[in-house]
C-alpha positions as CSV (number, residue, x, y, z in Angstrom):
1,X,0.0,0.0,0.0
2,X,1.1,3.2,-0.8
3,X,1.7,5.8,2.1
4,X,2.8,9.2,1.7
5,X,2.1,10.0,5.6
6,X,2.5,9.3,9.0
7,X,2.8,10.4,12.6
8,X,5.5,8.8,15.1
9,X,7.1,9.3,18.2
10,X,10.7,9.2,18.4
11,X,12.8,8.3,21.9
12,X,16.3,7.9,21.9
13,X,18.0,5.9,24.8
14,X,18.4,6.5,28.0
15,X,22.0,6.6,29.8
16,X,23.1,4.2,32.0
17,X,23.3,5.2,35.8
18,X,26.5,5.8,37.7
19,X,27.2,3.5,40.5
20,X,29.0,3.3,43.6
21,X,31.3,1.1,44.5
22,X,34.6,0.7,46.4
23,X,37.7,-1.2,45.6
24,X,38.2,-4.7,48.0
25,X,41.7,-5.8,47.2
26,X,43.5,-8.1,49.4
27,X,46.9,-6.5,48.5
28,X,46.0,-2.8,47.9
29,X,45.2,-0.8,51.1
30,X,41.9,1.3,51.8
31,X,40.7,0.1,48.8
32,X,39.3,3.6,47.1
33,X,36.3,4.2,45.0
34,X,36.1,2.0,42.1
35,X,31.9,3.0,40.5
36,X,32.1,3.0,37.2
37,X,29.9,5.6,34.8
38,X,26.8,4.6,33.0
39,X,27.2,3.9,28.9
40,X,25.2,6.3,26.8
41,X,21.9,5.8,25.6
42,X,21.3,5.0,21.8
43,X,20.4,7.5,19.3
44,X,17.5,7.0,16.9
45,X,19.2,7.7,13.4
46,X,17.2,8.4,10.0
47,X,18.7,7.4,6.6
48,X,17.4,7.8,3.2
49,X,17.4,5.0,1.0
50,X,15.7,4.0,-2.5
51,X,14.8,0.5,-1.2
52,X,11.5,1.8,-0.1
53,X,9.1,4.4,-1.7
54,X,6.3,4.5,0.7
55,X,5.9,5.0,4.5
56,X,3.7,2.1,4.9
57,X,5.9,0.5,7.6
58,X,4.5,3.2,10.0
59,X,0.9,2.9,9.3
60,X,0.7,0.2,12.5
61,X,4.4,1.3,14.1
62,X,4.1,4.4,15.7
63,X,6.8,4.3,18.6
64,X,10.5,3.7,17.5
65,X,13.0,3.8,20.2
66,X,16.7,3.4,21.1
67,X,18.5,1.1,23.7
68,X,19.1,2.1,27.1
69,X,22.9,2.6,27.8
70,X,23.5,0.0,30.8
71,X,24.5,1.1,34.5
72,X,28.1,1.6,35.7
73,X,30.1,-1.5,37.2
74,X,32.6,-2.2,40.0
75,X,36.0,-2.0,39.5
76,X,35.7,1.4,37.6
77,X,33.7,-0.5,34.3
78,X,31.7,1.6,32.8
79,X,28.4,0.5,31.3
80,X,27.3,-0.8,28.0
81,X,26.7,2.4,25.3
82,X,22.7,1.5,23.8
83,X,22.6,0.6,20.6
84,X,21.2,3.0,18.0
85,X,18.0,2.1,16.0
86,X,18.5,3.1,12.6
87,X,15.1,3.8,10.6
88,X,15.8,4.1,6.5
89,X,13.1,6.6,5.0
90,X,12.2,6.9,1.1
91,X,14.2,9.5,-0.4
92,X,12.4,12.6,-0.5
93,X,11.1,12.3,3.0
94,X,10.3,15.5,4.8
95,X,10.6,15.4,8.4
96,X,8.3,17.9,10.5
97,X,8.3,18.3,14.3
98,X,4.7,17.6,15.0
99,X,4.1,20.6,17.6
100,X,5.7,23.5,15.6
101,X,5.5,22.0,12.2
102,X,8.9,23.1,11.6
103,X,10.7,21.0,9.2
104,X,13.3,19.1,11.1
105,X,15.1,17.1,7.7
106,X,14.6,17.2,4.2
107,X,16.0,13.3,2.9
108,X,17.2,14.3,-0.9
109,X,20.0,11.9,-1.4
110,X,20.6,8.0,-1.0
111,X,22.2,7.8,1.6
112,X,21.8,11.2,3.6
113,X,22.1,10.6,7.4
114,X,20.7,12.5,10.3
115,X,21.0,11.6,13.9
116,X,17.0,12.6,14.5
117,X,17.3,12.0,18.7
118,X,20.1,11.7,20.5
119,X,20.7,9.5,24.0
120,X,21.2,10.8,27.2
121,X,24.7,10.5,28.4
122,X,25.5,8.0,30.8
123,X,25.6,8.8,34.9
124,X,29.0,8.9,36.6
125,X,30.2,6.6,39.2
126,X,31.8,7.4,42.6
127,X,35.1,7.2,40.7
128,X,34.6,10.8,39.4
129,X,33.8,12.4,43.0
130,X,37.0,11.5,45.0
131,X,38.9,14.2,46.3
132,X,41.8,14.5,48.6
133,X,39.7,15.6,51.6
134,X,36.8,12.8,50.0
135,X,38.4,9.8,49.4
136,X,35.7,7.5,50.2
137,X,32.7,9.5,48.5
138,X,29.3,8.0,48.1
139,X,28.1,10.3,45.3
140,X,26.8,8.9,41.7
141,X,24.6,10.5,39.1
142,X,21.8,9.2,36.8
143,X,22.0,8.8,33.5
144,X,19.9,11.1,31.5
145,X,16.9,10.5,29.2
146,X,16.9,10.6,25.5
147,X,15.7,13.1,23.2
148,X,11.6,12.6,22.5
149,X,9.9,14.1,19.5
150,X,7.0,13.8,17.8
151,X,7.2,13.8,14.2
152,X,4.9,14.2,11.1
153,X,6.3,12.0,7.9
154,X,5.7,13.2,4.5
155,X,6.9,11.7,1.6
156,X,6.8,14.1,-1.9
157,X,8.6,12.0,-4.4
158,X,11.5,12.5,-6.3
159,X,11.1,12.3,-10.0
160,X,12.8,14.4,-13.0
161,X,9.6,14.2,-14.6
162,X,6.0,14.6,-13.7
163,X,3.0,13.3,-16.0
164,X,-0.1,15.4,-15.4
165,X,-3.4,15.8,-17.3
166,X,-7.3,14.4,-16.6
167,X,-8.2,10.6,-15.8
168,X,-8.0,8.2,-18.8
169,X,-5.8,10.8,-21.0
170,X,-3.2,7.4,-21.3
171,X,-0.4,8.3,-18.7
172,X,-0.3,5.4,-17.7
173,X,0.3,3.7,-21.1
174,X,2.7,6.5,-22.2
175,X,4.5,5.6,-18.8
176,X,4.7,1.9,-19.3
177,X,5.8,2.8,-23.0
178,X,8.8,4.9,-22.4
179,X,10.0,2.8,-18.6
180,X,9.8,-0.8,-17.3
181,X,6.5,0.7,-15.3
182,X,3.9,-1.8,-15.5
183,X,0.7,0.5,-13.9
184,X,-2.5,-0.9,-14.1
185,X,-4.5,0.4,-16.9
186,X,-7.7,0.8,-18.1
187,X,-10.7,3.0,-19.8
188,X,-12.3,4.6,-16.9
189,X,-11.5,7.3,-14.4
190,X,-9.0,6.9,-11.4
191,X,-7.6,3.7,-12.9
192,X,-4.2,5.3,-11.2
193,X,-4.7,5.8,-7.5
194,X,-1.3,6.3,-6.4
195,X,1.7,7.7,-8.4
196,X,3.9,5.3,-10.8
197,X,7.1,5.4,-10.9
198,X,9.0,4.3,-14.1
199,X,13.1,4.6,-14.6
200,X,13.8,5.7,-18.3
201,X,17.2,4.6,-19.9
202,X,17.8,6.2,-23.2
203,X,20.7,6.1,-25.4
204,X,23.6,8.2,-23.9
205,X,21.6,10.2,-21.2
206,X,21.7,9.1,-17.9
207,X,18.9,7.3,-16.4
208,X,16.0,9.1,-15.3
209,X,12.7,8.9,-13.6
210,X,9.2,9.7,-14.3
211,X,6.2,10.0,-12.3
212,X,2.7,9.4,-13.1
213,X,0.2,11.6,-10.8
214,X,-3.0,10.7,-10.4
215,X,-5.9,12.3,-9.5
216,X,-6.2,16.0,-11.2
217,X,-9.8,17.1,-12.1
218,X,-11.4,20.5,-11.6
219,X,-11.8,21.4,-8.1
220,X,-8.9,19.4,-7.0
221,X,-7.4,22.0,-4.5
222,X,-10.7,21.8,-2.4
223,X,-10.7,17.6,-2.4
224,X,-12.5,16.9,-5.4
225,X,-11.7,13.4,-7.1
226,X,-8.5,12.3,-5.2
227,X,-7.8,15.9,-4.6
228,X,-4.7,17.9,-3.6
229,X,-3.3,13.9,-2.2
230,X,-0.8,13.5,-5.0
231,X,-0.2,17.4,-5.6
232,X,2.5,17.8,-3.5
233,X,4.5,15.2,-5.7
234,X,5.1,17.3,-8.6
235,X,6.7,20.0,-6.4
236,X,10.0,18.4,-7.1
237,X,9.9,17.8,-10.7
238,X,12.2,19.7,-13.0
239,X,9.7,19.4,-16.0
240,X,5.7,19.2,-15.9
241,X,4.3,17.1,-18.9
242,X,0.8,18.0,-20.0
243,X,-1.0,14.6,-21.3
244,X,-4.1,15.8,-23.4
245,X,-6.5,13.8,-25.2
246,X,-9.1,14.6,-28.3
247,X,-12.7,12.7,-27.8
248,X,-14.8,12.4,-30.7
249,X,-18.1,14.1,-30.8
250,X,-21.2,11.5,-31.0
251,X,-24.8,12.1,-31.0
252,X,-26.6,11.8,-27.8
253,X,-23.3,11.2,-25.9
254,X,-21.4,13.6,-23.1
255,X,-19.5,16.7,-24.9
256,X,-16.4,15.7,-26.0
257,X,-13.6,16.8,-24.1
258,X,-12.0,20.4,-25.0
259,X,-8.1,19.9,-24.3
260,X,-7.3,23.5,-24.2
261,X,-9.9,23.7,-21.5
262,X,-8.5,20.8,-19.4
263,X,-4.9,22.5,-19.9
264,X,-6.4,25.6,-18.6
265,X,-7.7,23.4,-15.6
266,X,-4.7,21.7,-14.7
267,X,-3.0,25.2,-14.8
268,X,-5.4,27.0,-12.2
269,X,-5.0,23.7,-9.8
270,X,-1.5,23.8,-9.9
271,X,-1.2,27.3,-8.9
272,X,-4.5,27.4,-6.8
273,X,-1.8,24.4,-5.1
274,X,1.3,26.4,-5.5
275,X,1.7,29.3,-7.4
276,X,5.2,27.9,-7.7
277,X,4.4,25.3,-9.9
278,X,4.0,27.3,-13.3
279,X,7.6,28.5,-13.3
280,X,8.4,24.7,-14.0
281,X,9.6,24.0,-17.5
282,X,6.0,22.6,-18.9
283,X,5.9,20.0,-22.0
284,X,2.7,19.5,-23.7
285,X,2.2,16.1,-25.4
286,X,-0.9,15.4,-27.2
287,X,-2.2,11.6,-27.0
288,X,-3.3,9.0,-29.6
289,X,-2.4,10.4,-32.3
290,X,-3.2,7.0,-34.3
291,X,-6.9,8.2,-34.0
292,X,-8.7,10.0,-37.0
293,X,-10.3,12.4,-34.8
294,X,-7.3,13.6,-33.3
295,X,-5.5,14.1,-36.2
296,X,-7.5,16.6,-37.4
297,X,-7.4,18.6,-34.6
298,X,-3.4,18.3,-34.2
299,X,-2.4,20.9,-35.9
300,X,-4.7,23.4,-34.3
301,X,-3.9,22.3,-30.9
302,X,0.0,23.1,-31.9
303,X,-0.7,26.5,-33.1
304,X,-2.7,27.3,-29.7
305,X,0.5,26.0,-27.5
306,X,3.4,26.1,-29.8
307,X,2.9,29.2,-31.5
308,X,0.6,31.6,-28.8
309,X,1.8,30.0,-25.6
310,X,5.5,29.3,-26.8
311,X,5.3,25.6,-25.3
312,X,7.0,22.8,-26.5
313,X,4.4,20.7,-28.2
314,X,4.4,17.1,-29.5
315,X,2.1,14.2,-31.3
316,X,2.7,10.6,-30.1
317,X,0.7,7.4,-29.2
318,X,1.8,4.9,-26.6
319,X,-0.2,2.8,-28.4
320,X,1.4,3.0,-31.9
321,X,5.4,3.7,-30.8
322,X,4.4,7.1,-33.0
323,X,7.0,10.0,-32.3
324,X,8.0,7.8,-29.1
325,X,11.7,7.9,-29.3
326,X,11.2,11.6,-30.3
327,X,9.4,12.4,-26.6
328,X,12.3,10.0,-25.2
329,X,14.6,12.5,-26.2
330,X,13.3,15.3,-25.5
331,X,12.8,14.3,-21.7
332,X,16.5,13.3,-21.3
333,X,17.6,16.8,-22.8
334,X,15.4,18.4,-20.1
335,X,17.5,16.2,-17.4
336,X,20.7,16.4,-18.4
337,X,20.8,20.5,-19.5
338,X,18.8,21.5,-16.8
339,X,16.0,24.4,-16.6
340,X,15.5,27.1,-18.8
341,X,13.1,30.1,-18.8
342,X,9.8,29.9,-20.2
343,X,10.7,32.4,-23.0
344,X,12.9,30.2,-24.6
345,X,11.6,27.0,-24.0
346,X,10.8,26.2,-27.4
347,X,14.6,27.1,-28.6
348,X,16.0,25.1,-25.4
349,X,14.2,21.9,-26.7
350,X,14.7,22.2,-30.6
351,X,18.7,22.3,-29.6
């Protein structure tokens, strides 16, 4: 199951207690203190890692704690330190202090490490309080308590590429066309209820990943269809991909579906969302172009984003393989040269 949230408490160990003793040798006269300290508590340490992409291991674990360091010994040994527990997080984890919501650690990288509580030290024996005037003192401290937070989890995945656009516009296929993704996939709305991830290899560009995000309908922002759930995972994409769709127009059916209209919807969720959204790089694809009906609306639909709103535009169908490669390439020039300003987007791609 897929799990983008969750709520635990963190405690970190707690240190060992000091203790006092006294030294009993036959051959060493009046003895002397001899308490050792208490070993430190263990620390709870996060670490991000790629071998998990959801937080579904917290949906029933809500506590996750460090060993206690053990107490002091005789003879001046000192206690056991507690073992740390280490937790390993997706990357692109965000980690929020539940009280404040002020956001603790930010997991970008495999294998970024933060020490999230740390154990209490460890108590000192008698060992530390002799004195010349106080040879024989009776004096030992506690250990002290670990670190306890409460945290918020939130996962916003981290993909080079998001695939946005209404239900049933073929993410999905295009997705499982262009990765080793194998989404479920079907005619009818919310057939994606989580995001895909697919890992694209192409020719001599590095690998890279794309995201399918499900869920974006009018109204989104305020909860409609699966709402502003899967919003958040676009935040981190360095290129938004538009999937639009022609319908045809048949009597005594629903209107067919105006893709300039559900561009313009996507737009206003995004920035009703996050304003910050629209300075992404944007790519428009248009879907299925082995369909009659779409074809004669293609060339339109690349005047209107092309020509007026200067957007890199493109024909393809999953289905077919049509212009495939071509969309392949384009991605991986996005990820490897980076972003570029909306006012020469068109110019950046065409390199």
């Amino acid at each position: 199951m897929f799990v983008d949230e969750a709520q635990i408490e963190i405690i970190a160990g707690r240190g060992g207690d000091g203790m006092v003793a006294f030294r009993r040798e036959k051959y060493i006269p009046r003895g002397g203190p001899a308490g050792g300290d208490g070993g430190k508590g263990g620390d709870v340490i996060f670490v991000a890692t790629n071998n998990v992409n959801t937080l579904s291991d917290f949906r029933h674990q809500k506590r996750v704690a460090a060993d206690d360091g053990r107490h002091g010994g005789p003879n001046n040994m000192s206690g056991k330190q507690g073992a740390d527990t280490i937790v390993y997080l997706p990357v692109g984890t965000l980690v929020h202090d539940k009280r404040s919501e002020e956001v603790i650690a930010d997991l970008v990288e495999v294998g970024q490490t933060i020490v999230i509580a740390r154990g209490g030290k460890g108590g000192l024996g008698n060992q530390n309080f002799a004195t010349p005037t106080n040879r024989a003192p009776r004096r030992a401290t506690p250990g002290k308590l670990g670190e306890k937070f409460q945290l918020r989890l939130e996962l916003k995945l981290i993909a080079d590429i998001g695939l946005i656009g209404f239900p049933s516009v073929g993410k999905s296929t295009i997705i499982a066309a262009i990765s080793s993704a194998r989404p479920k996939i079907a005619d009818y709305p919310f057939t994606t209820l989580v995001p895909n991830l697919g890992v694209v290899q192409w020719k001599n560009f590095r690998e890279f990943v794309v995201a399918d995000i499900p869920g974006l309908i009018e109204g989104a922002h305020e909860g409609h269809g699966l709402g502003i759930q899967f919003l958040k995972h676009v935040e981190r994409t360095n290129l938004l991909v538009h999937i639009i769709e022609v319908t045809p127009s048949i009597e005594g059916q629903d209107n067919p579906r105006d893709p300039i209209g559900d561009f313009e919807v996507i737009q206003k969720e995004l920035a009703r969302y996050n304003e910050a959204l629209l300075e992404q790089p944007q790519l428009v694809i248009l879907n299925k172009s082995d369909l009659p009906y779409v074809r004669e609306q293609a060339e339109a639909l690349r005047a209107h984003f092309q020509d007026e709103l200067k957007l890199p535009f493109l024909i393809v169908s999953a289905a077919t393989g049509e212009n495939m490669d071509e969309f392949k390439n384009m991605l991986a020039r996005a990820v490897s040269e980076g972003r570029f300003g909306a006012e020469d987007s068109r110019e950046a791609w065409e390199r």
